[in-house]
C-alpha positions in Angstrom: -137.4 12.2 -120.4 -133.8 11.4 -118.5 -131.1 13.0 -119.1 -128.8 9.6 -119.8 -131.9 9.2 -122.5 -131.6 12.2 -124.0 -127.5 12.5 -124.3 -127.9 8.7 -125.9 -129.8 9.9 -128.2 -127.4 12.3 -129.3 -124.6 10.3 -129.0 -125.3 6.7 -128.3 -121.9 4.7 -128.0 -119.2 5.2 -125.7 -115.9 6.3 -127.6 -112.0 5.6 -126.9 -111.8 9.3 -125.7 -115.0 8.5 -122.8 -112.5 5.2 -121.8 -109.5 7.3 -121.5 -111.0 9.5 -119.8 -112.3 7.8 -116.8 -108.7 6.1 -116.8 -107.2 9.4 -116.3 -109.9 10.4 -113.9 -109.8 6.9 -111.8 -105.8 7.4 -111.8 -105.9 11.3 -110.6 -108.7 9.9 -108.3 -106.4 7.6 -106.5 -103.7 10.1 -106.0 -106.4 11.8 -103.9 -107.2 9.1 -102.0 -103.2 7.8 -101.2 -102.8 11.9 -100.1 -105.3 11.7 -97.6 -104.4 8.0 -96.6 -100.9 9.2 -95.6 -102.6 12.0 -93.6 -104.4 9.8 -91.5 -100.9 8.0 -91.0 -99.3 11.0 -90.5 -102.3 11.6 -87.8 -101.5 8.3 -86.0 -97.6 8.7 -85.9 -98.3 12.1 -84.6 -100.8 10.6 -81.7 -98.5 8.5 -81.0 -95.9 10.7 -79.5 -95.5 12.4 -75.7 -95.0 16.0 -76.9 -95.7 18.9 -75.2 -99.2 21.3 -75.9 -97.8 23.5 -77.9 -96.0 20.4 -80.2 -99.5 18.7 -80.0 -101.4 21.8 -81.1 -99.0 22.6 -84.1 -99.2 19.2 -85.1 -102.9 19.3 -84.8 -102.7 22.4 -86.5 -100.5 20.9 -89.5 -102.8 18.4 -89.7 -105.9 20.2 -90.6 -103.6 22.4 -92.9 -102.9 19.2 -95.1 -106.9 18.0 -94.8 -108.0 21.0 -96.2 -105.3 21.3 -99.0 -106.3 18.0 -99.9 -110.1 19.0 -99.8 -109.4 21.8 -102.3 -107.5 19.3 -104.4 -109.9 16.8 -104.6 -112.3 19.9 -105.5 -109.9 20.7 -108.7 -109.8 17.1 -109.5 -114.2 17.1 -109.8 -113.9 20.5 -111.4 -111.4 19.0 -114.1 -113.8 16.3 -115.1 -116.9 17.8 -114.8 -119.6 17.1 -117.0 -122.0 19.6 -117.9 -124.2 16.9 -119.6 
């Protein structure tokens, strides 16, 4: 048997704490996605300057420091909601 068959059977109907859940979880979600939307900005300002190597690599360098901060956020953010179903 499925798994979304058995946890219906247990509890079939969806309840106001489910619904404000996802809302919570779509809302952190897109928090997530705006951080690593103005990275990419951030990215494209940045290539969009005459710097020198050293400017370009701690730029580059910044910029792969704020990708991966973000990663590890959007890794708390699945760990929050995590279902163990």
């Amino acid at each position: 048997m499925a798994p979304e068959a058995i946890s219906s059977m247990f509890f079939p109907y969806k309840t106001i704490y489910d619904e404000a859940w996802d809302e919570e979880w779509a809302q952190d979600w897109k928090k997530i996605t705006d951080i690593f939307d103005k990275i990419e900005q951030l990215e494209e300002l940045f290539n969009s300057l005459y710097v020198s190597v050293l400017r370009e690599l701690s730029q580059q360098k910044l910029i792969l420091d704020l990708k991966k901060y973000a990663y590890s956020l959007s890794k708390v953010i699945i760990d929050k909601y995590k279902r163990y179903d």
